[in-house]
Backbone as JSON, one array per atom type, in Angstrom:
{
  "sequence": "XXXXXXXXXXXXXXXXXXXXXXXXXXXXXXXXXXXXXXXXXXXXXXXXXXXXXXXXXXXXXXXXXXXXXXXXXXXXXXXXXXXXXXXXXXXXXXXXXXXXXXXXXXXXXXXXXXXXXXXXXXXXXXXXXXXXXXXXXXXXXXXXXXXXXXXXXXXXXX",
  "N": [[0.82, -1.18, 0.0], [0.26, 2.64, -0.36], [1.52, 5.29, 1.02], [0.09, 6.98, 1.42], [-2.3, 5.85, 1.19], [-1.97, 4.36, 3.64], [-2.07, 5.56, 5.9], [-3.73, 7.04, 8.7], [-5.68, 9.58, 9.71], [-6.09, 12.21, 12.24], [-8.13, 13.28, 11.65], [-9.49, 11.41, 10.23], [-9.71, 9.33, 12.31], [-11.04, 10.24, 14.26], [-13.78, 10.61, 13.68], [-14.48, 7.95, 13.71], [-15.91, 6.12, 12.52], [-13.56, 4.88, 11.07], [-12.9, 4.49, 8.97], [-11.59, 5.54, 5.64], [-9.52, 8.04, 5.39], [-9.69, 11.18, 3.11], [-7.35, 12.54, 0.96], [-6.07, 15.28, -0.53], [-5.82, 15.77, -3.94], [-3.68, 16.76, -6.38], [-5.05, 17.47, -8.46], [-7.47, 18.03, -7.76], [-6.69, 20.24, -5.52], [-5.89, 22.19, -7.47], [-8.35, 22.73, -8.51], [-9.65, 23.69, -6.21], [-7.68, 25.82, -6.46], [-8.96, 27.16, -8.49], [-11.68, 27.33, -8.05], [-11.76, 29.59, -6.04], [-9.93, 31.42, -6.85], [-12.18, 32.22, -9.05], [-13.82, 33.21, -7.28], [-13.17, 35.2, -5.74], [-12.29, 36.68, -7.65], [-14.96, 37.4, -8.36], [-16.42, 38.23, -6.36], [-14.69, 40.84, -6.3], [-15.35, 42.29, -9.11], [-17.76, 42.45, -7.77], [-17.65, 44.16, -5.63], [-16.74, 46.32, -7.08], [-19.02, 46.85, -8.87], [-20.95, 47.53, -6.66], [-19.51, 49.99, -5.45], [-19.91, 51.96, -7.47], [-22.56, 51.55, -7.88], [-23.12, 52.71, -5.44], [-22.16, 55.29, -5.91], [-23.89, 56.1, -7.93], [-25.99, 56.32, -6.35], [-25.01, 58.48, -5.01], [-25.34, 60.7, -6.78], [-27.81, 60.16, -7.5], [-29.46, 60.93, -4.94], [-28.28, 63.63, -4.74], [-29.31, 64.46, -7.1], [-32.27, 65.0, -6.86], [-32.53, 66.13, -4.66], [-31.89, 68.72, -6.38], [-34.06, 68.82, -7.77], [-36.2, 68.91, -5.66], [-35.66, 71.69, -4.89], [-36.05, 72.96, -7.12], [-38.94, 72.26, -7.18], [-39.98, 73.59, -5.08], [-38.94, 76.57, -6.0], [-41.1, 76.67, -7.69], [-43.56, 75.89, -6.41], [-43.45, 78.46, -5.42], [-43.61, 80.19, -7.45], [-46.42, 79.66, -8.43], [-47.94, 79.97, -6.1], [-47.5, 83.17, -6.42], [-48.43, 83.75, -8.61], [-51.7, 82.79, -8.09], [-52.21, 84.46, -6.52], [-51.88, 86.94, -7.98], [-53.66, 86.11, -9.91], [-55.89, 86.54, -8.38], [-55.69, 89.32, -7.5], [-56.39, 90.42, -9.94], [-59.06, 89.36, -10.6], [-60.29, 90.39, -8.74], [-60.05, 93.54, -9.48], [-61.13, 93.22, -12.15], [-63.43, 92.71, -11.66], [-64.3, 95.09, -9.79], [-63.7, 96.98, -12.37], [-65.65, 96.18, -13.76], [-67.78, 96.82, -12.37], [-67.57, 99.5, -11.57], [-66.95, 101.64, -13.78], [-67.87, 100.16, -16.23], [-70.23, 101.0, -16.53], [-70.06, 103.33, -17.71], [-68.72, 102.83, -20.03], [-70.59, 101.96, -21.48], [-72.04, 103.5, -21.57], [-70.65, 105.21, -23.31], [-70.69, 103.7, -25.76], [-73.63, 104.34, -26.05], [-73.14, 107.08, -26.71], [-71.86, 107.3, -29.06], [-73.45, 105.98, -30.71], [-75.21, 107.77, -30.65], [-73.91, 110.2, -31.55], [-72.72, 109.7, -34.32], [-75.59, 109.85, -35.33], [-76.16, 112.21, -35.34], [-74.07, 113.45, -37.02], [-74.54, 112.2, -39.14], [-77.22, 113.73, -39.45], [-76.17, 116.29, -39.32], [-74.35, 116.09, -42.19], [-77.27, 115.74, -44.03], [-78.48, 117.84, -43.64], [-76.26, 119.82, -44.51], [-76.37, 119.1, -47.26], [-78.75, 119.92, -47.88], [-78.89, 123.29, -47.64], [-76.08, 123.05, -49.64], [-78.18, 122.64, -51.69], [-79.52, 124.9, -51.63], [-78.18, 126.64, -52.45], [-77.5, 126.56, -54.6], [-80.01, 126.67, -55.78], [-80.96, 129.44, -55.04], [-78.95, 130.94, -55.24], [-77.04, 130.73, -57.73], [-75.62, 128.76, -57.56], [-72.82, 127.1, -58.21], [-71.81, 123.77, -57.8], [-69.41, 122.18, -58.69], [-67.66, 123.65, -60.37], [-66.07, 127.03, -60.37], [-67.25, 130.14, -61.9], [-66.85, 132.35, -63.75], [-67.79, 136.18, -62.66], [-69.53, 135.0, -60.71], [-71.2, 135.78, -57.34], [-70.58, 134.38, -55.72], [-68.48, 132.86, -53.21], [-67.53, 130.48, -52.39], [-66.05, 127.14, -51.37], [-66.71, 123.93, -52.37], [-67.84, 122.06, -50.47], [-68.37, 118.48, -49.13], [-69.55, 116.19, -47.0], [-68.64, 113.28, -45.33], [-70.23, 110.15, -45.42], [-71.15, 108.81, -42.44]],
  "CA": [[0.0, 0.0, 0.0], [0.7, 3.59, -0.51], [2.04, 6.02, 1.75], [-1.31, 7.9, 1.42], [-3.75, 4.92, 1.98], [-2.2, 2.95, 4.97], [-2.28, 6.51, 7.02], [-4.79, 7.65, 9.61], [-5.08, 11.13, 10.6], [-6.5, 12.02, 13.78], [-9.23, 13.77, 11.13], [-9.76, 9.88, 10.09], [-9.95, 8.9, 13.33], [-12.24, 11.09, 14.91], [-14.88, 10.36, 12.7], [-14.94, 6.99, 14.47], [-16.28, 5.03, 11.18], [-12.64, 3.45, 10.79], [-12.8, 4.94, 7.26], [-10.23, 6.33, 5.33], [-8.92, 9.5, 5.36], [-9.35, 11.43, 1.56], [-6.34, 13.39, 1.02], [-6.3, 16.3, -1.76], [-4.8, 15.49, -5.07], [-3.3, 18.16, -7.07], [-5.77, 18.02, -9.16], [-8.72, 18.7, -6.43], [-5.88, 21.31, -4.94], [-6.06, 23.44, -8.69], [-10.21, 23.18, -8.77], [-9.89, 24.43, -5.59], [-7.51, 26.88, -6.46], [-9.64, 28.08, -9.32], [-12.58, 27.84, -7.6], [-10.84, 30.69, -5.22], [-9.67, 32.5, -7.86], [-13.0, 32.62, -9.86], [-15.14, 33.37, -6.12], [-12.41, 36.1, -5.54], [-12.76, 37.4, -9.03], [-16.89, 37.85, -8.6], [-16.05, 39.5, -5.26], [-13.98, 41.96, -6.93], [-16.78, 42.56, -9.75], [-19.46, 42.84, -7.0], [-17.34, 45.12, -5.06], [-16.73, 47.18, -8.34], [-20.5, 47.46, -8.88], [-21.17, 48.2, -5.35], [-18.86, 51.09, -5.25], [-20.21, 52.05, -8.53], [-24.22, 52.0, -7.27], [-23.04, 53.95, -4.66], [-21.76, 56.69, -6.86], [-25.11, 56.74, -8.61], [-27.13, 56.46, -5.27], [-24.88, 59.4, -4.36], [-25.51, 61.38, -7.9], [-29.31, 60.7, -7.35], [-29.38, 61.89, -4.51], [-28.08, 65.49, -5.58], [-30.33, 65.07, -8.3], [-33.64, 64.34, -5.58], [-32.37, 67.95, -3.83], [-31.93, 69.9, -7.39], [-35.66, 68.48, -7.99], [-36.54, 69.46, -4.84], [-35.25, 73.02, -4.98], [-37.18, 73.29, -8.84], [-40.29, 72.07, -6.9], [-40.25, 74.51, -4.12], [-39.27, 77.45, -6.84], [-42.43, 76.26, -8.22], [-44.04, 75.99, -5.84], [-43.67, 79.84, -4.73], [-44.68, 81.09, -8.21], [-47.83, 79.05, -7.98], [-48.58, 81.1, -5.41], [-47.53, 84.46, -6.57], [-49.52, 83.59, -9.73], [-52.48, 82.5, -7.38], [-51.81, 86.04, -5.7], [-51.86, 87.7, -9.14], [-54.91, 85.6, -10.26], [-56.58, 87.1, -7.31], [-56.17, 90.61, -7.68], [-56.96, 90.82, -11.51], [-60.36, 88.94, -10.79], [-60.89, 91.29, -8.16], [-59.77, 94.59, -10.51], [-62.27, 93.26, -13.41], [-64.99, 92.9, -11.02], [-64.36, 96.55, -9.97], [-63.98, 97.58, -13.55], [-67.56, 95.91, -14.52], [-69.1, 97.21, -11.25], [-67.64, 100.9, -11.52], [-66.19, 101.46, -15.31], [-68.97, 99.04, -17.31], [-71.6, 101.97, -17.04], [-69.49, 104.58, -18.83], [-68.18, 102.39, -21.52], [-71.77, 101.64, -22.23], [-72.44, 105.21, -21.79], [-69.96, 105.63, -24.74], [-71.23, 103.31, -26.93], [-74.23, 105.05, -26.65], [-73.36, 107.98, -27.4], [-71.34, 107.18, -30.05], [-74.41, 105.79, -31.75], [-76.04, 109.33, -30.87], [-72.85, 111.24, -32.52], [-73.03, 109.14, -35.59], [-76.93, 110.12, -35.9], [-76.1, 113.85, -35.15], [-73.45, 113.85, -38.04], [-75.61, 112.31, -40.08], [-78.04, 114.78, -39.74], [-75.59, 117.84, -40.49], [-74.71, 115.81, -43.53], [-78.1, 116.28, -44.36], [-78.27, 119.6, -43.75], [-75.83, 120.51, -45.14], [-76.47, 119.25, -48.7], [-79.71, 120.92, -47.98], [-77.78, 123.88, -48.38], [-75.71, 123.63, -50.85], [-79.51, 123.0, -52.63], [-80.66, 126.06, -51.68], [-77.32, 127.49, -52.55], [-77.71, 126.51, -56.13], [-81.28, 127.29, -56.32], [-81.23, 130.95, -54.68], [-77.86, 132.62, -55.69], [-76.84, 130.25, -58.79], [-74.34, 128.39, -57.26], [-72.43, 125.56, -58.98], [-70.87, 123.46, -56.79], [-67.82, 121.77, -59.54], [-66.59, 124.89, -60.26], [-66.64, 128.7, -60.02], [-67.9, 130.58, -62.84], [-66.64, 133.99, -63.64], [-68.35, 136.71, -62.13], [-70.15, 134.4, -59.81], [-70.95, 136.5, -56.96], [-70.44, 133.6, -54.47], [-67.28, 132.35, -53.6], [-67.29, 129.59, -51.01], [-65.48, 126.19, -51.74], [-67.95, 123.17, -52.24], [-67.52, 121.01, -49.35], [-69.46, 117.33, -49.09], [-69.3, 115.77, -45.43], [-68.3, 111.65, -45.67], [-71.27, 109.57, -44.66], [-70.93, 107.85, -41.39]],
  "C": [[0.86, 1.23, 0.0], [0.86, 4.42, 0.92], [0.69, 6.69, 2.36], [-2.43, 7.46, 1.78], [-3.32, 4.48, 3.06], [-2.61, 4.6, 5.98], [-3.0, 6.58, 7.17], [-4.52, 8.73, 10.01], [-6.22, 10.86, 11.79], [-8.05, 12.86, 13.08], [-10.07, 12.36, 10.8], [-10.41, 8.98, 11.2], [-11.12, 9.23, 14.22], [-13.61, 10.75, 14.43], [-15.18, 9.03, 13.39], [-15.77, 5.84, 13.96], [-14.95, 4.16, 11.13], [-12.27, 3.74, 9.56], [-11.58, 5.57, 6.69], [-10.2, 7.42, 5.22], [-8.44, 9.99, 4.06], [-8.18, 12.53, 2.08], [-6.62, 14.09, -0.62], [-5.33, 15.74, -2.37], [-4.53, 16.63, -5.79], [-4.07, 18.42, -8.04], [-7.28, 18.64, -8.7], [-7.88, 20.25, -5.63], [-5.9, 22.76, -6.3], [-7.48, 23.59, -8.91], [-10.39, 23.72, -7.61], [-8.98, 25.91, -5.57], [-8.08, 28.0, -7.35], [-11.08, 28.46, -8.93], [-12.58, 28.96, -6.61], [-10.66, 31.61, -5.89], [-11.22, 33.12, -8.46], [-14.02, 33.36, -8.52], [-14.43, 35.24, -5.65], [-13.06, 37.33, -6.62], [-14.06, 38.03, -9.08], [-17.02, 38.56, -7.27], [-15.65, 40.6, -5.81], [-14.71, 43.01, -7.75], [-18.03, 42.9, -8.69], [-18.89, 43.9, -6.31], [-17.22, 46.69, -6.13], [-17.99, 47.68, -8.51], [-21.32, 48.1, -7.77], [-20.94, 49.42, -5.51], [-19.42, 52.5, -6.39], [-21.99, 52.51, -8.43], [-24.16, 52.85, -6.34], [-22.82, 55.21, -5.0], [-22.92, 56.83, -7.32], [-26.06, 56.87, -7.67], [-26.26, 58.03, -4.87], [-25.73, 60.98, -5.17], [-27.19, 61.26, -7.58], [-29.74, 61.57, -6.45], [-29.41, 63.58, -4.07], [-29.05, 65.58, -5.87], [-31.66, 65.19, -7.67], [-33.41, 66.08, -5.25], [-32.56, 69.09, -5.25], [-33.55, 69.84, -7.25], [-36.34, 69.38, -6.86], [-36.57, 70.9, -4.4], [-36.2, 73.72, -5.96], [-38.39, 73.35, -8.27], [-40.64, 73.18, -6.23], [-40.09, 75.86, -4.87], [-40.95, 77.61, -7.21], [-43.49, 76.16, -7.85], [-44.76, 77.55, -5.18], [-43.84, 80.61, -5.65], [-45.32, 80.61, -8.68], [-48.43, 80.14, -7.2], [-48.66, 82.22, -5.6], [-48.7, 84.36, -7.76], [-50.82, 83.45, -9.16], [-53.23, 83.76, -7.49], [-52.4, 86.81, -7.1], [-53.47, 87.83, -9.8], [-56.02, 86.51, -9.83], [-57.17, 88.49, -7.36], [-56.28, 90.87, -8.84], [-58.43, 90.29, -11.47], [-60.91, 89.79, -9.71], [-60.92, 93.04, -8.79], [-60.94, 94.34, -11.41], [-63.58, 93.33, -13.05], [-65.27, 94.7, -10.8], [-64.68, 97.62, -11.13], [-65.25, 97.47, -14.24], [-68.31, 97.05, -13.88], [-68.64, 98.89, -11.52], [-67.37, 102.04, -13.27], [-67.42, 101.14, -16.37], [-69.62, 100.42, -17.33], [-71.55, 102.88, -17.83], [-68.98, 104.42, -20.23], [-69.43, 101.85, -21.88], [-72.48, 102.66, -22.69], [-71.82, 105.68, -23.43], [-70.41, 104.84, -25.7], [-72.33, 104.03, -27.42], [-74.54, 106.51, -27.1], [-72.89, 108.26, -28.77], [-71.97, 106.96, -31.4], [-75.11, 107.23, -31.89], [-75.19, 110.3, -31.97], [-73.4, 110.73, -33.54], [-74.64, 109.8, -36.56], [-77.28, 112.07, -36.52], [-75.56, 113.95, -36.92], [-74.45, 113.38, -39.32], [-76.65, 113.69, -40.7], [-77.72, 116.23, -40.3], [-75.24, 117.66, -41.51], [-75.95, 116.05, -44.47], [-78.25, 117.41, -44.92], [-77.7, 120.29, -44.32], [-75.98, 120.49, -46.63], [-78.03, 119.66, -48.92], [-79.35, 122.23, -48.46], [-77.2, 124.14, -49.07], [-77.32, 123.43, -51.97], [-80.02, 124.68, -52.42], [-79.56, 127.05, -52.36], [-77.51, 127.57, -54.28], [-79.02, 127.02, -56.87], [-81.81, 128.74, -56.35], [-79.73, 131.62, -55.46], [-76.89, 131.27, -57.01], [-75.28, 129.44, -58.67], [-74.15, 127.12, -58.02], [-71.34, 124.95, -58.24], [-69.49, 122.86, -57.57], [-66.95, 122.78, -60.06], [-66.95, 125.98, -60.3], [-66.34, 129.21, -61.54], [-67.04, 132.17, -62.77], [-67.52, 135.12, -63.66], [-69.99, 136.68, -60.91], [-69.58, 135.03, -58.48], [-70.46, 135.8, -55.29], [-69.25, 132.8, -54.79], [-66.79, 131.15, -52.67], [-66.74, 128.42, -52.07], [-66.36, 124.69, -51.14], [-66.68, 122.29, -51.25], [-68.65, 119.4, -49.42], [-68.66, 115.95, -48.12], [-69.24, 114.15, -45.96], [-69.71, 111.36, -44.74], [-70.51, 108.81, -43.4], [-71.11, 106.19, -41.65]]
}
């Protein structure tokens, strides 16, 4: 027998079966050294990504407070706008309730003007009728020794 099978360790022993005692072969000694290596390796990688999520948990973060800063801006011209809202719907009410009666006032008088001018339009080419009929007036042009000398006028309709 081999060197390796007749031995008992006291790991052999203990066990108290009687059994043999496996010993590592160099080729169980390199799957365990690669299995080491490769467990190492995915440590390394997880620590990498760790360190790495932490940088972007830090970067959000920030970015959570900028947000937060934008909101609360936003928040406070909401309100001024509110504010603003406020006193322009209270101004237009004023302007109906004190204002409205005079700008209705003006419309109607505006319709009254209109009726007025009208009427001196009228009138007036009443006028030049009588002007033509009593003192021989010609209103397109002046005549020589025409004793009237006014300059024909004719008012725009409204």
């Amino acid at each position: 027998m081999s060197a390796r099978g007749s031995r008992k360790g006291s790991a052999g022993g203990a066990s108290g079966g009687g059994g043999k005692k496996k010993v590592a072969t160099y080729a169980d000694f390199s799957r365990m050294n690669q299995a080491s290596s490769a467990a190492a390796g995915i440590i390394d990688v997880l620590r990498a990504e760790l360190a790495t999520l932490e940088g972007d948990i830090k970067a959000d973060r920030a970015g959570c407070r900028e947000y937060e800063i934008q909101l609360e801006r936003l928040a406070v011209e909401r309100e001024e706008a509110l504010e603003r809202l406020e006193k322009n719907r209270t101004w237009a009410a004023k302007f109906d309730k004190e204002i409205g009666p005079f700008e209705r006032k003006y419309e109607t008088l505006t319709i009254d003007i209109k009726d007025l001018y009208n009427n001196a339009a009228d009138q007036h080419l009443k006028g030049i009728e009588l002007l033509i009929r009593e003192f021989e007036y010609h209103p397109q042009f002046k005549r020589q020794g025409d004793k009237f000398t006014a300059v024909p006028f004719r008012p725009k309709r409204a």
